[in-house]
C-alpha positions as a printed NumPy array, in Angstrom:
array([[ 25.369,   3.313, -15.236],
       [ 24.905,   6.954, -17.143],
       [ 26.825,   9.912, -16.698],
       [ 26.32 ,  13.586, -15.739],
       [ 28.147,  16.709, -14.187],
       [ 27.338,  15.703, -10.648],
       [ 29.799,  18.041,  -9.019],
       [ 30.036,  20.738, -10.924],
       [ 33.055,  20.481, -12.525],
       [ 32.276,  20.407, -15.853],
       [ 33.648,  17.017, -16.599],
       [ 30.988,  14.221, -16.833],
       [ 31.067,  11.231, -13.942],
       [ 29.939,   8.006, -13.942],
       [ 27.463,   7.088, -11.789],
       [ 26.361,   3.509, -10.523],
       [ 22.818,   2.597,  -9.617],
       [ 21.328,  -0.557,  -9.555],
       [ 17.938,   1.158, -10.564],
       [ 19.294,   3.572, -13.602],
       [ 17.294,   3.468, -17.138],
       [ 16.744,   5.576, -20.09 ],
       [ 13.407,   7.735, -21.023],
       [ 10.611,   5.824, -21.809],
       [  7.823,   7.323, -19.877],
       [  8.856,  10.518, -18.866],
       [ 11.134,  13.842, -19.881],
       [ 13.484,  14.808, -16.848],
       [ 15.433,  12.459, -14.989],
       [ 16.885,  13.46 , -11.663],
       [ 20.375,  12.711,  -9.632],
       [ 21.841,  14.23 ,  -6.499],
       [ 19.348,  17.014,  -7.762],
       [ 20.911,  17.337, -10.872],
       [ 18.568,  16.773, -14.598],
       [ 21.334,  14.483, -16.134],
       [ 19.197,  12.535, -18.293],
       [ 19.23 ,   9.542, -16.901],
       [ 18.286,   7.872, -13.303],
       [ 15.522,   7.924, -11.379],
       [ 12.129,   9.704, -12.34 ],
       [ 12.044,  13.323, -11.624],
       [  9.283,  14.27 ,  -9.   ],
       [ 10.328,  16.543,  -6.722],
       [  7.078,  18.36 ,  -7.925],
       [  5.495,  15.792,  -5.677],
       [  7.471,  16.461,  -2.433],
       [  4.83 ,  16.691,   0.587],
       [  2.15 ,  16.222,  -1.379],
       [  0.803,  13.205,  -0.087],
       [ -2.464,  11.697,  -1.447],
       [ -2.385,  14.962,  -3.775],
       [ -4.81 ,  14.077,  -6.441],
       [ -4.308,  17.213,  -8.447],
       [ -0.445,  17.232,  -7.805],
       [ -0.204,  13.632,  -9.265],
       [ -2.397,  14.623, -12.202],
       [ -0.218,  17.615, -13.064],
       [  2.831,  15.594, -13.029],
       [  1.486,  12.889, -14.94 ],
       [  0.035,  15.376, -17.961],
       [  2.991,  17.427, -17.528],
       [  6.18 ,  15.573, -17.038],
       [  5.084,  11.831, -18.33 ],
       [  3.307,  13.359, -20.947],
       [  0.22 ,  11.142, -20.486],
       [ -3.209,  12.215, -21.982],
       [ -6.002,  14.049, -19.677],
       [ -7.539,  10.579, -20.179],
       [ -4.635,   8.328, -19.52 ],
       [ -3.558,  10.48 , -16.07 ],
       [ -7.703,  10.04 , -14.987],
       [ -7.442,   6.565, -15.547],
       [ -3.928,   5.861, -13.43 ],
       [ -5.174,   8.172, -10.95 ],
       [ -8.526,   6.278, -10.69 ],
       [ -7.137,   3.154, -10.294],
       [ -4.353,   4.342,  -7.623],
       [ -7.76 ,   5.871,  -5.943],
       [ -9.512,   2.679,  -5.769],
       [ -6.649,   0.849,  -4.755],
       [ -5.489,   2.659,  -2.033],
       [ -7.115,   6.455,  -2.158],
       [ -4.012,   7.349,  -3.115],
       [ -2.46 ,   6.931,   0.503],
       [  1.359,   5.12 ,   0.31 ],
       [  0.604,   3.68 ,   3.513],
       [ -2.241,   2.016,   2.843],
       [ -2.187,  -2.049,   3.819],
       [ -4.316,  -4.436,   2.434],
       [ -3.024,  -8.354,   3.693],
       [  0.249,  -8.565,   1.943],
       [ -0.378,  -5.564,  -0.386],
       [  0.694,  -2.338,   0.684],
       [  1.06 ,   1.415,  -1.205],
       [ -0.451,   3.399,  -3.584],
       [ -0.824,   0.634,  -6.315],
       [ -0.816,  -2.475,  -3.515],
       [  2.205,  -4.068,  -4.781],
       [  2.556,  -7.085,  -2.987],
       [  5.522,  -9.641,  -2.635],
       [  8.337,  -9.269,  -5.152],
       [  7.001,  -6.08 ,  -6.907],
       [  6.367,  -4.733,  -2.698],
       [ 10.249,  -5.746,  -2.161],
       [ 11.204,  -4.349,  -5.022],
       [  9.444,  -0.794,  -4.329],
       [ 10.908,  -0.52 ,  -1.084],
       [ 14.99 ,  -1.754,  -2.091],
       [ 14.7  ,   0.997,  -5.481],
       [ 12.925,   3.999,  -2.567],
       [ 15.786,   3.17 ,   0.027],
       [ 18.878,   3.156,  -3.242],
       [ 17.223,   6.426,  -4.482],
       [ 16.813,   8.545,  -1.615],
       [ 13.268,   7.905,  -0.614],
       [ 11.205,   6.677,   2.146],
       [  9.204,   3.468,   0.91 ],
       [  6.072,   4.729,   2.803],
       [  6.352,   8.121,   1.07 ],
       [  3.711,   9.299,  -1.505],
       [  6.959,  10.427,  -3.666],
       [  8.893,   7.546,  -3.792],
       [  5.904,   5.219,  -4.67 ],
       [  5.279,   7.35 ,  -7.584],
       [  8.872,   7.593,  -8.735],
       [  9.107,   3.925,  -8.798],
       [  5.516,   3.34 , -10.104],
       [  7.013,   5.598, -13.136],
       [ 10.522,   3.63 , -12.926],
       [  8.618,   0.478, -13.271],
       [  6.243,   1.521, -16.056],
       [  9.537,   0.928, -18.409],
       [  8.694,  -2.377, -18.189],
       [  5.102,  -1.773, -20.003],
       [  6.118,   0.51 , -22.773],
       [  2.841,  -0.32 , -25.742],
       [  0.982,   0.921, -22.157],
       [  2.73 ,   3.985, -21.932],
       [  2.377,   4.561, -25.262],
       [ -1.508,   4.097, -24.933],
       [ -1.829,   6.346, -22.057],
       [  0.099,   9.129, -24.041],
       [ -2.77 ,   9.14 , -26.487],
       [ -5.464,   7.78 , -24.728],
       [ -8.954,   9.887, -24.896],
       [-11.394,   7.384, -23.421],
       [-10.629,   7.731, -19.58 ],
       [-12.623,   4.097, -18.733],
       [-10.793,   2.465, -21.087],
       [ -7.546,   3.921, -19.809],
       [ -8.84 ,   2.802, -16.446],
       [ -9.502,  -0.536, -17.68 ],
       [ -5.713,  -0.697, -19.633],
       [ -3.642,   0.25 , -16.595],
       [ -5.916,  -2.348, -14.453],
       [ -5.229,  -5.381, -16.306],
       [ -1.533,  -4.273, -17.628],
       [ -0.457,  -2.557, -14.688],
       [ -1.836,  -3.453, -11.615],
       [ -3.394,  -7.226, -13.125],
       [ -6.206,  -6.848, -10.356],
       [ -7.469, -10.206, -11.08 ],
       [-10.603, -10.934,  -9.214],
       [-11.043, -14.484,  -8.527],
       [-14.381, -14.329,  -6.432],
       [-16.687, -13.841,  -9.646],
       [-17.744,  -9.801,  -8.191],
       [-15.515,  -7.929, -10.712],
       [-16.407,  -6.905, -14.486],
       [-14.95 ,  -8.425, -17.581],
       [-11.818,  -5.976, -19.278],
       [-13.26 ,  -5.279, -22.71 ],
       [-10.019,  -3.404, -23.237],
       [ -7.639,  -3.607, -26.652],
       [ -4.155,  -4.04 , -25.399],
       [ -4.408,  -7.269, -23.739],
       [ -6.628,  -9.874, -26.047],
       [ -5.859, -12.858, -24.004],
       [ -7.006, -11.454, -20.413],
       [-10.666, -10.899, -21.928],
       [-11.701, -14.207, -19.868],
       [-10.427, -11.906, -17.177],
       [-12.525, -10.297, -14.418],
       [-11.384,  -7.923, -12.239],
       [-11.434,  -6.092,  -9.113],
       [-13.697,  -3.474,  -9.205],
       [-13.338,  -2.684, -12.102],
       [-16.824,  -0.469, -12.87 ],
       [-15.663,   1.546,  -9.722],
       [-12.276,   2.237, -11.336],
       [-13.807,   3.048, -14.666],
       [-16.221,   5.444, -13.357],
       [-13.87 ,   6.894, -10.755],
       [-12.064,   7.926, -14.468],
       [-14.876,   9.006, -15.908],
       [-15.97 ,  11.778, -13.203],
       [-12.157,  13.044, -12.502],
       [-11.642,  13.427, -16.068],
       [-14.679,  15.331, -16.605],
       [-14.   ,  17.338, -13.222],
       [-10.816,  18.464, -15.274],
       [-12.829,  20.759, -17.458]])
């Protein structure tokens, strides 16, 4: 639950949502177009811009506050794992960050209770956001990040936990998770580089 002046009346409502929480990765929250300060993550910056790669850096330097480094390596991941189209399908993965089973279902229930469409480039990113609450020392990396491939390599094994079983990804070297070292993932040297040339294409 949180509360807000929903209608205008100056008195402060109540108002139920299954997929409410509090800042952790971002400023603004948004409800029935209102900034209440709590709800779901405020991106109407990204309406109709789908598979915008400069649209989704803005927001995430902007309104998540993530480094220059940090945004490169989200958006190089997101780029590898889908080129940043929310309808991309890969088996049973599916979306800008190819969640599959639970995390999938759960993508498309908190899209349809928050006023997206679950194949929208929007929604995906609002609950990618909504779901980064869940990894808040990553978050808190990405703020102050200034390596891009080793932001790449951070939100790859926290985030998206690309494992690679077939023995063709690289090894995470990374800081924040010691114990997934052993750990190879999927293309992994793609993803770093990808980070590498947008963050030095942001000048």
């Amino acid at each position: 639950m949180y509360a807000g002046d929903i209608d205008g009346d100056g008195q402060a409502e109540i108002i139920q949502a299954s997929y409410s929480r509090g800042r952790v990765c971002i400023d603004k929250f948004q409800t029935n177009n209102r900034i209440v300060g709590y709800g779901r993550p405020y991106v109407a910056a990204l309406a109709g811009s789908v598979g915008d790669e400069n649209a989704l850096y803005e927001y995430l330097t902007k309104t998540c506050g993530f480094s220059k480094a940090g945004a490169c390596g989200v958006l190089a991941n997101i780029y590898v794992e889908s080129t940043y189209d929310p309808t991309n399908v890969t088996g049973r993965y599916y979306g800008i960050c190819q969640w599959g089973d639970d995390r999938l279902r759960n993508m498309k229930n908190y899209c349809i209770q928050n006023g997206y469409s679950p194949d929208s480039f929007q929604g995906q990113v609002s609950f990618m956001v909504y779901e980064l609450a869940d990894y808040p020392e990553l978050v808190t990396f990405l703020k102050t990040a200034t390596d891009p491939q080793l932001a790449a390599q951070e939100f790859c094994a926290g985030y998206e936990r690309a494992v690679d079983s077939s023995g063709a990804g690289a090894k995470y070297t990374g800081n924040l998770y010691p114990a997934r070292r052993k750990n190879s993932y999927q293309a992994l040297k793609k993803r770093m580089n990808e980070a590498e040339r947008l963050f030095q294409s942001k000048g």
